[in-house]
C-alpha positions in Angstrom: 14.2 8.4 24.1 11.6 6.7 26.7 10.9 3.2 25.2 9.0 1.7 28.5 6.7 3.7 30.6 8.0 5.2 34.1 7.9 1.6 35.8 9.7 0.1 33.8 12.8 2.5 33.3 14.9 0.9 35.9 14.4 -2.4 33.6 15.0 -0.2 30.6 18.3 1.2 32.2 19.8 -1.9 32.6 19.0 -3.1 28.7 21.2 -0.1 27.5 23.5 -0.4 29.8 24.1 -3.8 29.3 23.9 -3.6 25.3 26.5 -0.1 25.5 24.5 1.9 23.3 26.5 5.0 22.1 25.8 7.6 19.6 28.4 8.5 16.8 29.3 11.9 16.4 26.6 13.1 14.2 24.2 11.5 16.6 22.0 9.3 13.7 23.3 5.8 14.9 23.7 3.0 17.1 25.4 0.7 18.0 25.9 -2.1 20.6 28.2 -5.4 21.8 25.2 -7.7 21.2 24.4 -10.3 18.3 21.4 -9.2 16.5 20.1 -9.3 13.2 21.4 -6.5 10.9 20.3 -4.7 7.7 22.8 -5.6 4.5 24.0 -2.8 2.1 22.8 -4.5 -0.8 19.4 -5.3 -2.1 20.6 -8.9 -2.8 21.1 -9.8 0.8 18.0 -7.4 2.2 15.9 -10.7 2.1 15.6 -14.3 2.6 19.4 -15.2 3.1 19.9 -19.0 2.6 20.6 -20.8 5.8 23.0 -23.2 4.2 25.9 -21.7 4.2 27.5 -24.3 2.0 26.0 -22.9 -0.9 26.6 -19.5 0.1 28.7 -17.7 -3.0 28.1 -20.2 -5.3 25.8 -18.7 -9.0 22.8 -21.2 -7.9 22.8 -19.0 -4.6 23.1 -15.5 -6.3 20.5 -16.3 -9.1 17.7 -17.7 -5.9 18.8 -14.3 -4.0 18.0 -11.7 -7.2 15.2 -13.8 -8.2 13.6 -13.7 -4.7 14.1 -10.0 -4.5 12.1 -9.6 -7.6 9.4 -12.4 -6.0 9.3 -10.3 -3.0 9.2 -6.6 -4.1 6.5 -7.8 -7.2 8.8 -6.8 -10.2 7.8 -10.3 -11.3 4.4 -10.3 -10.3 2.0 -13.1 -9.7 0.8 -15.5 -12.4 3.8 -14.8 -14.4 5.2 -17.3 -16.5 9.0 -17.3 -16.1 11.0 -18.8 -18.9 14.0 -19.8 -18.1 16.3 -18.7 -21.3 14.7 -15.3 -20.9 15.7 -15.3 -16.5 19.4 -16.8 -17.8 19.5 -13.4 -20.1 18.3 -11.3 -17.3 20.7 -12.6 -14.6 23.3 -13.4 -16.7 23.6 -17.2 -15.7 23.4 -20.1 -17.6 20.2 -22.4 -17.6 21.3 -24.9 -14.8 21.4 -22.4 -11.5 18.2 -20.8 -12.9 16.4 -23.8 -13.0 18.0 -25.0 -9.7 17.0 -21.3 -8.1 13.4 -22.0 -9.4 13.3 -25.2 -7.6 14.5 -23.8 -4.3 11.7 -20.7 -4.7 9.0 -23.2 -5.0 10.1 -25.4 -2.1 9.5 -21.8 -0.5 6.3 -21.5 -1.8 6.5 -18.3 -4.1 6.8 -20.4 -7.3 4.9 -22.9 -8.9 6.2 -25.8 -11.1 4.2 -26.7 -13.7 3.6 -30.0 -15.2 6.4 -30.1 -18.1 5.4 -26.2 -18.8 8.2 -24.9 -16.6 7.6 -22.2 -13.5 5.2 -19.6 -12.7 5.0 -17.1 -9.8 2.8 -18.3 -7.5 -0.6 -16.2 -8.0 -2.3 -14.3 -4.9 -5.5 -16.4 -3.4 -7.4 -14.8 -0.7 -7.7 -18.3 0.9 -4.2 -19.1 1.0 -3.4 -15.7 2.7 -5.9 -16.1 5.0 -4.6 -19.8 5.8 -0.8 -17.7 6.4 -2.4 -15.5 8.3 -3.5 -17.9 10.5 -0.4 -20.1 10.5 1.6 -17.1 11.6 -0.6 -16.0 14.2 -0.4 -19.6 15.7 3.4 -19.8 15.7 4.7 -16.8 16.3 2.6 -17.0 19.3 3.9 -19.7 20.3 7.4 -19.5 19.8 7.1 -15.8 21.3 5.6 -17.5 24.8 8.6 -19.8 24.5 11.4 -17.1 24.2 10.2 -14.7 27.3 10.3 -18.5 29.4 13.6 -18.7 28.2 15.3 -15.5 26.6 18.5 -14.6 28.6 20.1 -10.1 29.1 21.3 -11.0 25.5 18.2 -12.0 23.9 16.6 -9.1 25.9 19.5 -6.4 24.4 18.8 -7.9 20.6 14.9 -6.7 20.6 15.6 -3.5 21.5 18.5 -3.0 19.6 16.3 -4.5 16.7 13.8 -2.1 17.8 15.9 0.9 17.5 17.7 0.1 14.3 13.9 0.3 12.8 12.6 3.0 14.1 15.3 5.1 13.0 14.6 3.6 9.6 11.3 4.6 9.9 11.5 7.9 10.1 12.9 8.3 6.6 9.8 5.9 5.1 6.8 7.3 4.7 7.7 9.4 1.7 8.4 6.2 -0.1 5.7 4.0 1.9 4.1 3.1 -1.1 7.0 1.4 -2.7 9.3 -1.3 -1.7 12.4 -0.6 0.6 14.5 -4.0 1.2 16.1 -2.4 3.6 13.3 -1.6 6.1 11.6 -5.0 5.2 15.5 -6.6 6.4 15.1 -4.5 9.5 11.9 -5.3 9.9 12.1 -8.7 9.5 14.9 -8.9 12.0 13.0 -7.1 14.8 10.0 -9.9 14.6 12.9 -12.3 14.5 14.5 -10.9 17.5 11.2 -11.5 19.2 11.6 -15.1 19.1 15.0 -15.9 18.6 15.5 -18.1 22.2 12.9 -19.8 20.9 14.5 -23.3 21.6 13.0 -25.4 18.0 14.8 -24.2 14.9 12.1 -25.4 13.0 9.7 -23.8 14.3 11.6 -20.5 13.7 12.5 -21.1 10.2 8.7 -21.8 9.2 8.0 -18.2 11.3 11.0 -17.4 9.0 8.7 -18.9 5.4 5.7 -17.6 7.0 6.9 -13.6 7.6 8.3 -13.4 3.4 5.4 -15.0 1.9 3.2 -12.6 4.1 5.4 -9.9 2.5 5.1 -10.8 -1.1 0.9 -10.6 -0.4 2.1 -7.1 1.7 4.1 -5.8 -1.4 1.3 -6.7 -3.5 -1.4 -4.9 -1.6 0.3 -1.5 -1.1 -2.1 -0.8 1.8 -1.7 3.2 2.2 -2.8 3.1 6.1 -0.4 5.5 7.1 -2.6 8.3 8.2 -4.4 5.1 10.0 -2.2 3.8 12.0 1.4 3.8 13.2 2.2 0.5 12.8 5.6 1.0 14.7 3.8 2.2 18.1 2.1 -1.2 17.8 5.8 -2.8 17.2 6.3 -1.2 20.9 3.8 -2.3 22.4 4.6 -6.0 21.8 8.3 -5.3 22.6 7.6 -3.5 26.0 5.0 -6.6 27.1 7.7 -9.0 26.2 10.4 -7.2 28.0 8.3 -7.0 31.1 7.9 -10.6 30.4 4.4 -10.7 29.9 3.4 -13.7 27.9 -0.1 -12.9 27.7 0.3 -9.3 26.6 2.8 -9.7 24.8 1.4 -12.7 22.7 -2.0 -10.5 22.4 -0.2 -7.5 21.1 1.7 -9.6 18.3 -1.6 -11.7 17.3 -3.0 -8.3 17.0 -0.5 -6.3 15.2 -0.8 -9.7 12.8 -4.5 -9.4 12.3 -4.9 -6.0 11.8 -1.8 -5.7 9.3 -4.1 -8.6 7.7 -7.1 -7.0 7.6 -5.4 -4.3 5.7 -4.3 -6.5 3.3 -7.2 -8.2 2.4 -8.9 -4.4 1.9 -6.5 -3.9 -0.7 -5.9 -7.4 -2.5 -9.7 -8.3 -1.9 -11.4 -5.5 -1.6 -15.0 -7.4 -2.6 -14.6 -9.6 0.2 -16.4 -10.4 3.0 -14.2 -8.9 6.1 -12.1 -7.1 4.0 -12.7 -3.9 6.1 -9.9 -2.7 7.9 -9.7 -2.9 11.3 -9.8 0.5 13.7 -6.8 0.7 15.6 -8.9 1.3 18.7 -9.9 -2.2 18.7 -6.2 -3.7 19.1 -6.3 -6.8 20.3 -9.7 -7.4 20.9 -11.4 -10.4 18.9 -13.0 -10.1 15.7 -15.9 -11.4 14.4 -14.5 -12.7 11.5 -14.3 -16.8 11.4 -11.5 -16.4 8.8 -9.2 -14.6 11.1 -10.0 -16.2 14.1 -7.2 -18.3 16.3 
């Protein structure tokens, strides 16, 4: 499998090499010495692990996990009113770590509280997804320019590992594009985070971190069937070979690209009356739009 073009295989050599990529016997995975971020078995952990560990285990921490699946994937979709006897029921939890979970998921901005009424999931606006798009676009970029100044062989090994591990996913997806897979989104989700992991401000990367799950609940939501439209994961390349070459400028125009067009998408399918709401041609990658709304 050629991931860089012919200049850069001597670079690309010495990734694999390094990172001791081998192939099990039925030849369908891969594997390597290196750190990265990896997929979990179960749906639970497919998304949004807590950072505090201290809580890790604990019913507060399981309750937050399910209920953020079901955030996420839009089995509790937006506007609903969620009662916290009926969640206790459905969990199987008492009232305190459901109301505690509720707390944490609106601290992460997918759940309202409301005034002495309880909780509600937070409903879709097309001006507060445009204001994530734009967020994302900003940091990422920036915390991307930041990691190819200081990523290390390591940091290098985790993209492409990252990189492999969801493309191999991919293959399998577009049968079941239309629905929600927690364990591409994981994988997927850890490949943009390999991206900026040496990134040297953890809070920048855990607000890149916020910004990539509320852009997938709005994703989720959409359903944007662009398949035959683009290949979103020759795009994912693109950004990973500029930033290997260690191409800030590239590599930062690819991502902001990849952002904007995936949000143009969106906004076709969760705003299809709006102005800008059509998609995009992939031709156009990384060129600027017209659009105010989208613009840096």
């Amino acid at each position: 499998m050629r991931l860089l073009p012919a200049h850069g295989r001597s670079h690309w050599s010495r990734i694999c090499t390094s990172a001791q990529w081998h192939f099990n016997a039925s030849g369908h995975d891969c594997a390597a010495n290196t750190a990265v971020p990896h997929c979990a078995g179960s749906d639970n952990e497919s998304i949004g692990r807590v950072e505090d560990e201290s809580r890790k285990g604990t019913l507060t921490t399981q309750v937050y996990l399910q209920l953020r699946r079901d955030v996420l994937s839009g089995v509790l979709e937006p506007g609903r009113k969620l009662r916290i006897e009926e969640l206790a029921r459905a969990y199987g939890s008492g009232s305190s770590p459901v109301r505690e979970a509720l707390s944490l998921l609106a601290s992460d901005g997918l759940v309202e509280r409301l005034e002495q009424r309880g909780f509600k999931v937070r409903p879709v606006d097309e001006a507060e997804f445009v204001d994530i798009l734009q967020m994302r676009c900003w940091a990422e970029e920036r915390a991307l320019r930041e990691s190819i100044a200081l990523g290390d062989n390591t940091w290098e090994e985790a993209i492409v590992v990252a990189f492999y591990r969801l493309e191999q996913l991919d293959r399998g997806r577009a049968a079941r594009r239309r629905e929600f897979d927690g364990e591409w989104e994981a994988q997927h989700k850890a490949f943009h985070a390999a991206l900026i992991a040496a990134a040297s401000s953890p809070m920048l990367k855990r607000y890149c971190d916020q910004l990539f799950d509320l852009t997938i609940r709005y994703r989720v939501i959409a359903r944007p069937d662009s398949g035959k439209r683009r290949h979103v994961q020759a795009e994912h390349r693109a950004v990973m070979e500029a930033t290997l070459r260690r191409d800030p400028e590239e590599a930062s125009r690819r991502l902001v690209a990849h952002y904007r067009l995936t949000g143009d998408y969106l906004r076709q399918g969760l705003f299809p009356h709006s102005e800008g709401a059509e998609p995009t041609s992939p031709g156009t990658l990384g060129r600027r739009r017209p659009s105010p709304a989208l613009a840096r």
